[in-house]
Gaussian input, Z-matrix of N, CA and C with variables (Angstrom, degrees):
# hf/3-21g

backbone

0 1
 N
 C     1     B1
 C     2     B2     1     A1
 N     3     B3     2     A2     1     D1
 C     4     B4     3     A3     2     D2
 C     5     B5     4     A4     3     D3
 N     6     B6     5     A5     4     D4
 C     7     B7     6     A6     5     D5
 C     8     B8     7     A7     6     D6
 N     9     B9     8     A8     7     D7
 C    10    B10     9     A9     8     D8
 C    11    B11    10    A10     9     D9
 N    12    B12    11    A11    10    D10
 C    13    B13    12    A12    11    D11
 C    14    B14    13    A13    12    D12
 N    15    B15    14    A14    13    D13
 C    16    B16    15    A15    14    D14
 C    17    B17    16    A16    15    D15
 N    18    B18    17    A17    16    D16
 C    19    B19    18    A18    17    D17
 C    20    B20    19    A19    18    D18
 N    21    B21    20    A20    19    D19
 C    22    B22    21    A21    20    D20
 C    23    B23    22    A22    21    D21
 N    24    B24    23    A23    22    D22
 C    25    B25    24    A24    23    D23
 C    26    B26    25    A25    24    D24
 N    27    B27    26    A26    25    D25
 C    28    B28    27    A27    26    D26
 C    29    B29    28    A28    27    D27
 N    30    B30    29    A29    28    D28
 C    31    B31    30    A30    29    D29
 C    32    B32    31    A31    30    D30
 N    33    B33    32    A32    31    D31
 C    34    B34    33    A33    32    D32
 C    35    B35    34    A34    33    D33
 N    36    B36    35    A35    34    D34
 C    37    B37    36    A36    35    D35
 C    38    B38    37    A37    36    D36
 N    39    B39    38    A38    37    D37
 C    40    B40    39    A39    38    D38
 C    41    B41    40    A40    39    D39
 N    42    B42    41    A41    40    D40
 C    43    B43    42    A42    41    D41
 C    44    B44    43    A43    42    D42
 N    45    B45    44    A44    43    D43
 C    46    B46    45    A45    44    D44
 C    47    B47    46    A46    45    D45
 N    48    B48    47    A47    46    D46
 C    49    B49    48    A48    47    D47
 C    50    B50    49    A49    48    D48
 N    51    B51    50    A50    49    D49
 C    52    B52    51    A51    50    D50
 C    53    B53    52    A52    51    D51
 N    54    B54    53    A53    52    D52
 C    55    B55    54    A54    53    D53
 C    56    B56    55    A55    54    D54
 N    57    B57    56    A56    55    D55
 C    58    B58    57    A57    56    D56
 C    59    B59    58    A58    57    D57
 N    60    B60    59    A59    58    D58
 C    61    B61    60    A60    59    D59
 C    62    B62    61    A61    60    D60
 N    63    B63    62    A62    61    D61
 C    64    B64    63    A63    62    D62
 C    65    B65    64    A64    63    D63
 N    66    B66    65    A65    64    D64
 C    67    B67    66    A66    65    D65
 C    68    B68    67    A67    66    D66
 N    69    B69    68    A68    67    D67
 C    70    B70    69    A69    68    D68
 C    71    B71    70    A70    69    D69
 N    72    B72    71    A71    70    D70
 C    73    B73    72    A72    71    D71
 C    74    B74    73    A73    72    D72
 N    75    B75    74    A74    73    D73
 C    76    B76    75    A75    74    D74
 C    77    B77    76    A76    75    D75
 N    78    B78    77    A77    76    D76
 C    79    B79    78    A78    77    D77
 C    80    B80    79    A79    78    D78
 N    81    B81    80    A80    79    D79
 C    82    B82    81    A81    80    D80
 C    83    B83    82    A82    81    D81
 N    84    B84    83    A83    82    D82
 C    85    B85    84    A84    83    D83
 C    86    B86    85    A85    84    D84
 N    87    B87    86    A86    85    D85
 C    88    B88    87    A87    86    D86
 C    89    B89    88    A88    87    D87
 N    90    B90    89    A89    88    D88
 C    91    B91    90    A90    89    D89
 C    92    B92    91    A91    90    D90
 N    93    B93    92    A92    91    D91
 C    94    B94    93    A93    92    D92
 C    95    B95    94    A94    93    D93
 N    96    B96    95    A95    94    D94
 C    97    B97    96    A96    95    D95
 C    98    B98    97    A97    96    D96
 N    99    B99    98    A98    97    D97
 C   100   B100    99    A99    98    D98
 C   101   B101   100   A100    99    D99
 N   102   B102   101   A101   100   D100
 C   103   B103   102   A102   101   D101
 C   104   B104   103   A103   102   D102
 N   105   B105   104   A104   103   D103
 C   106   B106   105   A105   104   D104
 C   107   B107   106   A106   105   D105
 N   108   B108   107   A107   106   D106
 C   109   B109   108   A108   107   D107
 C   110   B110   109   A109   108   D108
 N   111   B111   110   A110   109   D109
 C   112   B112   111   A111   110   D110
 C   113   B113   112   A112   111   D111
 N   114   B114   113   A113   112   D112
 C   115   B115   114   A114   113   D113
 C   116   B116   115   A115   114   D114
 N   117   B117   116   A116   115   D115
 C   118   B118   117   A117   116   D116
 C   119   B119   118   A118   117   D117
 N   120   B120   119   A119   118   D118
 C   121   B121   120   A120   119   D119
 C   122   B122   121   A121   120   D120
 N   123   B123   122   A122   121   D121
 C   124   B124   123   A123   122   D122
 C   125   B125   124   A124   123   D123
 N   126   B126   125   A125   124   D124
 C   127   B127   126   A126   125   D125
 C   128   B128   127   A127   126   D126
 N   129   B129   128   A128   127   D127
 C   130   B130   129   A129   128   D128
 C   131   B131   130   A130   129   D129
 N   132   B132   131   A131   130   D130
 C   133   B133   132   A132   131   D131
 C   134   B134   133   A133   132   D132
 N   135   B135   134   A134   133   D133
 C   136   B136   135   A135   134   D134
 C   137   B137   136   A136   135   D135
 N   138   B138   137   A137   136   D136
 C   139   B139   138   A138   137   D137
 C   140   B140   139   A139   138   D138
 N   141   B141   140   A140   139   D139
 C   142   B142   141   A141   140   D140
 C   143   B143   142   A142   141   D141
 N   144   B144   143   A143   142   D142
 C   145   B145   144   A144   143   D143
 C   146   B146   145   A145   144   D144
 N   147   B147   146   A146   145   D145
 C   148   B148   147   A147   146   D146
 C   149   B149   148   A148   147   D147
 N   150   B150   149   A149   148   D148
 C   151   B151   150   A150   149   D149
 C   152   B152   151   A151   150   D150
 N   153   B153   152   A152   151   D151
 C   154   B154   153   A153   152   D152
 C   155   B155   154   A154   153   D153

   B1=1.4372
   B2=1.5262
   B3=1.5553
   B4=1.0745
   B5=1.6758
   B6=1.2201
   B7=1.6111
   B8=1.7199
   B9=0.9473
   B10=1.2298
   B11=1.7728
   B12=1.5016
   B13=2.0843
   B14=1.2502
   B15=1.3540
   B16=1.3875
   B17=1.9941
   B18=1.4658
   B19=1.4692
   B20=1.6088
   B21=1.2220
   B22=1.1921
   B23=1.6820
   B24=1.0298
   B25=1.6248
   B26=1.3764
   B27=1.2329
   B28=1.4819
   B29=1.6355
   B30=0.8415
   B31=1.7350
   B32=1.2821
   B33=1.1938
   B34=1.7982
   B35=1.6911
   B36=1.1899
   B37=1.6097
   B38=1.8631
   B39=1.2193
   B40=1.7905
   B41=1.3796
   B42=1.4042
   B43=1.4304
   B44=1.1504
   B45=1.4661
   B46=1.6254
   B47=1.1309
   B48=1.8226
   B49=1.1273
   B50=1.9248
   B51=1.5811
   B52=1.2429
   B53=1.8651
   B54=1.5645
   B55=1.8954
   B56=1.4823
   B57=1.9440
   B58=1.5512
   B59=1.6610
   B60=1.9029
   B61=1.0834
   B62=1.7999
   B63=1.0601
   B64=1.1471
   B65=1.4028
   B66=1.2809
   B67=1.7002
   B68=1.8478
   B69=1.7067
   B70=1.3900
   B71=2.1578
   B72=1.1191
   B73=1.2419
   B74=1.7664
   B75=1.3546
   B76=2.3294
   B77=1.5558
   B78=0.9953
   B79=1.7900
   B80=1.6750
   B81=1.0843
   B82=1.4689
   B83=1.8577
   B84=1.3087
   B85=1.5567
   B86=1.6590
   B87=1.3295
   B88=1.3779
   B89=1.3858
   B90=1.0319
   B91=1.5190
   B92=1.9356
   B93=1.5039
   B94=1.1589
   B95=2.1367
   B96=1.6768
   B97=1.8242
   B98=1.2688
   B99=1.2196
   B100=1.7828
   B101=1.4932
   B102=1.9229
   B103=2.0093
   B104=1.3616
   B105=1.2820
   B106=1.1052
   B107=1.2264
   B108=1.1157
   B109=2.0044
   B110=1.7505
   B111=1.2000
   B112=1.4623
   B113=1.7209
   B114=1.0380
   B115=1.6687
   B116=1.5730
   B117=1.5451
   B118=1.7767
   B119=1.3180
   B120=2.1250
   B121=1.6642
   B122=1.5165
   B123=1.0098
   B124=1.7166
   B125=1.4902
   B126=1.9027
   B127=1.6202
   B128=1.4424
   B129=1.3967
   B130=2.1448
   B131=1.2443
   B132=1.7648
   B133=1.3599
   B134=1.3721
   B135=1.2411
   B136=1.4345
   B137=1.4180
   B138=1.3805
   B139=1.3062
   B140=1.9244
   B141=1.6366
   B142=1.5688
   B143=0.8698
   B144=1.7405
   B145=1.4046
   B146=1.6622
   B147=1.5683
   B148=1.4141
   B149=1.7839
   B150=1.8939
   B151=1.2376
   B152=1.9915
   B153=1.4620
   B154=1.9311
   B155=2.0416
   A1=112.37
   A2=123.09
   A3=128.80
   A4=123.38
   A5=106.98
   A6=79.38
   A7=124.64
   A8=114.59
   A9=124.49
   A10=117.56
   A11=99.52
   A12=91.97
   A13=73.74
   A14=172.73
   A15=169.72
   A16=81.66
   A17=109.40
   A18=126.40
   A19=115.00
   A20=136.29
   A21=148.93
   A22=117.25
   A23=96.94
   A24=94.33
   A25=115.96
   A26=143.09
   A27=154.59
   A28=94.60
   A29=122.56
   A30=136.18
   A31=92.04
   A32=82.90
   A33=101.75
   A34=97.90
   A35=111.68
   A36=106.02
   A37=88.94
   A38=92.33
   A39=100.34
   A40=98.41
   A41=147.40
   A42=127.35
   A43=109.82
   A44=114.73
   A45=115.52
   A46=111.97
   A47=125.47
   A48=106.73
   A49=92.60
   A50=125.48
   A51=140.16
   A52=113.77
   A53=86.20
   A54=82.66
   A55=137.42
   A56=82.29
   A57=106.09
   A58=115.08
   A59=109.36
   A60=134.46
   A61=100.36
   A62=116.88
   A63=134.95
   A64=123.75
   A65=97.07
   A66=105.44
   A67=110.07
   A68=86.44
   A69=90.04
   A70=105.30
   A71=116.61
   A72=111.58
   A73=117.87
   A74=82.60
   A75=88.08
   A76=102.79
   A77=99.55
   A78=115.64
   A79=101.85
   A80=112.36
   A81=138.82
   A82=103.08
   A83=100.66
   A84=109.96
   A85=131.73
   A86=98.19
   A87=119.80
   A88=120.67
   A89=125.27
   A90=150.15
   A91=119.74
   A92=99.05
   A93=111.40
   A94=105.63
   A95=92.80
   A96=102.70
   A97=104.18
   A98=143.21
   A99=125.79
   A100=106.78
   A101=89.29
   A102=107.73
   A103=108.69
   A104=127.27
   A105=123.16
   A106=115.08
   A107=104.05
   A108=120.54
   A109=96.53
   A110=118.14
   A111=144.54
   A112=86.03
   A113=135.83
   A114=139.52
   A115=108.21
   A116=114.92
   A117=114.98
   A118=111.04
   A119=115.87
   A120=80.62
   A121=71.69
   A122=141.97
   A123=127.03
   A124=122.76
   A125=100.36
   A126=115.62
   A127=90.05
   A128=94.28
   A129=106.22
   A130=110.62
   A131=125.60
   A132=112.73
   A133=106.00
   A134=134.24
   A135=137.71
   A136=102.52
   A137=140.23
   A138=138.46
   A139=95.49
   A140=113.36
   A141=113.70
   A142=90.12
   A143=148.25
   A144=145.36
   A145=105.83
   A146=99.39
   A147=114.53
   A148=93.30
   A149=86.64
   A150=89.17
   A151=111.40
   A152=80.87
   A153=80.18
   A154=103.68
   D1=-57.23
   D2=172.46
   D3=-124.57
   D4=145.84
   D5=166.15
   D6=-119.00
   D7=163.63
   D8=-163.70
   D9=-104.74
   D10=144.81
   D11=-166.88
   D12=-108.74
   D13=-25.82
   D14=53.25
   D15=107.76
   D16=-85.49
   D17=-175.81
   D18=-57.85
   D19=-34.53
   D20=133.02
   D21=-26.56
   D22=-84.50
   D23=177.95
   D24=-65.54
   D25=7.65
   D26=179.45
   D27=-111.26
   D28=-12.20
   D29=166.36
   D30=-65.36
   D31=-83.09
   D32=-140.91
   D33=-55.20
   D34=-15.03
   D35=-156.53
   D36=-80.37
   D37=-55.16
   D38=-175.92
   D39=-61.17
   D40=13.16
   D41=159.62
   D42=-95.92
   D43=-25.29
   D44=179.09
   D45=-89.02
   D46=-1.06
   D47=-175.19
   D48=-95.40
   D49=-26.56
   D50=169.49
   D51=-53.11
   D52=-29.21
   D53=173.73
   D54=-91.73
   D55=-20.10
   D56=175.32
   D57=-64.15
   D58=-36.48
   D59=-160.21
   D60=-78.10
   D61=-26.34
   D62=167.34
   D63=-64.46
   D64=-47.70
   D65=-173.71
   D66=-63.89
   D67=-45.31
   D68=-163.96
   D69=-79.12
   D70=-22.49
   D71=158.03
   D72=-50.89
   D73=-43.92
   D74=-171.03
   D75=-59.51
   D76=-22.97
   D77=-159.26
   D78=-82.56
   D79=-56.28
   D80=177.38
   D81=-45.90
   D82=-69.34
   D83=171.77
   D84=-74.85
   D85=-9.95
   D86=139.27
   D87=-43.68
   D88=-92.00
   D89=170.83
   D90=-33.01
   D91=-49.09
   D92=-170.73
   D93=-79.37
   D94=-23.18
   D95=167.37
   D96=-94.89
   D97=-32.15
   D98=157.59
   D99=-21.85
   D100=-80.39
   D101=171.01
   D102=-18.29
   D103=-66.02
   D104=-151.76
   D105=-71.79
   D106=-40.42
   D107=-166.80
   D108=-67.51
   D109=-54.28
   D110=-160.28
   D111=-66.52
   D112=-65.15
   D113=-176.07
   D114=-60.97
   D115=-51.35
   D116=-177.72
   D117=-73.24
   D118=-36.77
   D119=-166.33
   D120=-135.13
   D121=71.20
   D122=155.52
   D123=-171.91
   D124=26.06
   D125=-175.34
   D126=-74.31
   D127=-167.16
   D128=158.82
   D129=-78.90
   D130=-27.66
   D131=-168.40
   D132=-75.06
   D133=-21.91
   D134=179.91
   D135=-89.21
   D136=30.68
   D137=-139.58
   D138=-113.63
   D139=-28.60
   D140=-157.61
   D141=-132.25
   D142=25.54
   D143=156.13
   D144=-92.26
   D145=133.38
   D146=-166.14
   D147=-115.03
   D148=137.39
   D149=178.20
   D150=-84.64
   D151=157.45
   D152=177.78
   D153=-93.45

């Protein structure tokens, strides 16, 4: 009979809440591979090893 933006906008809302959820994961594993890289190859103890 009619249609409704009701289901539409309950879309769209749950994609931004699915993209937001995204961002902040990328972000998260971002940060935690800085950590990592920054601790395995770019502390001081790795500071006087020469590459071949």
């Amino acid at each position: 009979m009619y249609s409704s933006s009701y289901s539409r906008s309950l879309l769209s809302s749950s994609d931004a809440v699915n993209s937001s959820i995204w961002l902040i994961v990328s972000i998260i594993l971002a940060v935690v591979g800085g950590i990592l890289i920054y601790f395995l190859f770019l502390s001081k103890k790795n500071e006087g090893y020469k590459w071949q």
